[in-house]
C-alpha positions as MATLAB code, in Angstrom:
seq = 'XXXXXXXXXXXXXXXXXXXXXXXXXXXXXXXXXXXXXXXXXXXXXXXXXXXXXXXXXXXXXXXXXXXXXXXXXXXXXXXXXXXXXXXXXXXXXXXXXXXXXXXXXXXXXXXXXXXXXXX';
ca = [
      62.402  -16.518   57.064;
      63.431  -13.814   54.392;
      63.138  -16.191   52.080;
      59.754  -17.617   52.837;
      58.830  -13.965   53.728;
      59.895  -13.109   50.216;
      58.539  -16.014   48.308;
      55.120  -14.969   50.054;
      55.525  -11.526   49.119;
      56.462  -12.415   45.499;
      53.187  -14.978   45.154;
      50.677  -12.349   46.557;
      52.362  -10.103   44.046;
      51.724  -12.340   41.055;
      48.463  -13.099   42.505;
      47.690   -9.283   42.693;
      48.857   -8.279   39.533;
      47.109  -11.759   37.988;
      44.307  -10.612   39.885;
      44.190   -7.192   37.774;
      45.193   -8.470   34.748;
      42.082  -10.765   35.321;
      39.743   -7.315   36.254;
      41.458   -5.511   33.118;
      40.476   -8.558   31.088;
      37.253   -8.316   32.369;
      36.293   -5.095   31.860;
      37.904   -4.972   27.771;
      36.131   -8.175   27.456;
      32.663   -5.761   29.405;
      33.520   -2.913   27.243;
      33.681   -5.388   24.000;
      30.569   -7.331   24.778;
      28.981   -3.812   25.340;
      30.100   -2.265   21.910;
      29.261   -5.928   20.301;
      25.685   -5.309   21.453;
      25.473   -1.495   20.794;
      26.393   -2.388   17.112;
      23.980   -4.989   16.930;
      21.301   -3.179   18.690;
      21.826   -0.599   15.806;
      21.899   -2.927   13.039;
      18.529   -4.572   13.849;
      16.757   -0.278   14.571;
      18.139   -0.225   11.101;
      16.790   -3.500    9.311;
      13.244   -2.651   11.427;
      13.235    1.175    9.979;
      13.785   -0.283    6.506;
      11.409   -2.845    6.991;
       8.667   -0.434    8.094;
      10.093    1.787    4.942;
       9.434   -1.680    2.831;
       5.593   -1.771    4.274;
       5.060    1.946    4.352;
       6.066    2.187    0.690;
       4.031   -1.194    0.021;
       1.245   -0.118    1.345;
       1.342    3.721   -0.796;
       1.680    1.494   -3.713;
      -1.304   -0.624   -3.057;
      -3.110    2.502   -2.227;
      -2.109    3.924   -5.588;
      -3.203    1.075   -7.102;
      -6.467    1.027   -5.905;
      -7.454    4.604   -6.441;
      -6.124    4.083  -10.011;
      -8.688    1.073  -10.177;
     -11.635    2.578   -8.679;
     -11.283    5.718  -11.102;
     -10.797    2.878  -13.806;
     -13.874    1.593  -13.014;
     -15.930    4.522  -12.648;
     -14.689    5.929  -16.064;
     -15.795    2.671  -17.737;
     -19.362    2.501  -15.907;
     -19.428    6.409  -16.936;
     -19.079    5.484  -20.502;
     -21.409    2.097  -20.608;
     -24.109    4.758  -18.872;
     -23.630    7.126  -21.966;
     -24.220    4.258  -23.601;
     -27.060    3.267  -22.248;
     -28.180    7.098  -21.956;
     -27.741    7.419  -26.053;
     -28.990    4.083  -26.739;
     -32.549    4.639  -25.111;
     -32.590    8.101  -26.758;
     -32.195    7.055  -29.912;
     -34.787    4.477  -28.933;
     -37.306    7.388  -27.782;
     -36.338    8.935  -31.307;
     -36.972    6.115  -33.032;
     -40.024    5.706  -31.306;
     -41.243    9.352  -31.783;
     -40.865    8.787  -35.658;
     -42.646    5.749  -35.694;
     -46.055    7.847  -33.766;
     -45.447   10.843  -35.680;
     -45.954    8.554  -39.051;
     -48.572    6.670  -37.674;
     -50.408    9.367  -36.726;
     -50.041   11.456  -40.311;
     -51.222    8.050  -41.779;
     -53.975    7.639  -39.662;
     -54.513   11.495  -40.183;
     -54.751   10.740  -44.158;
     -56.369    7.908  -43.845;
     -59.046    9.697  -41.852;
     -59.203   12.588  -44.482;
     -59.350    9.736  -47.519;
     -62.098    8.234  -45.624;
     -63.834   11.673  -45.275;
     -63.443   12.523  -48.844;
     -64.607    9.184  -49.938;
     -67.780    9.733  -48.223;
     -68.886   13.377  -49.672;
     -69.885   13.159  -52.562;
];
């Protein structure tokens, strides 16, 4: 009976000590699984923060860009209105001359005419 008592004793020993071998197992293979996921958790925050970085800076840029454009294009209508500003005073110049002469030689003409007549 000592011997089967024994045997019995020595199996539910093994099976204990199995048994927290197994639950040791368990919980390094719980606390691996657990820093496995911490690590990746923190590697994908990371790649999102740079992403969002990425768009944040993409976006500044196209910002930039179109501020840049818009005073671009303002400068350039600026200048075409000088342009157009100088162009139609030079017109109204041009166009004061031409009255002012017509109206000295209508003036002489009229004064010609005048002189012709007395006699």
């Amino acid at each position: 009976m000592h011997v089967i008592l024994a045997s019995a004793m020595t199996s539910a020993l093994v099976l204990g000590v199995g048994a927290l071998a197994m639950a040791d197992d368990l919980t390094t293979l719980g606390s691996d699984l657990k820093g496995e996921m911490g690590s990746m958790a923190s590697e994908v925050k990371g790649d999102m923060q740079a992403e969002q970085e990425q768009i944040k800076e993409n976006f500044s840029e196209t910002k930039d860009q179109m501020k840049a454009d818009m005073k671009a294009k303002r400068e350039h209508m600026k200048s075409d209105m000088k342009a157009k500003r100088d162009a139609l005073k030079a017109e109204k110049q041009e166009m004061k001359k031409s009255a002012k002469a017509k109206k000295s030689k209508a003036q002489k003409d009229a004064t010609d005419a005048a002189e012709s007549l007395v006699p």
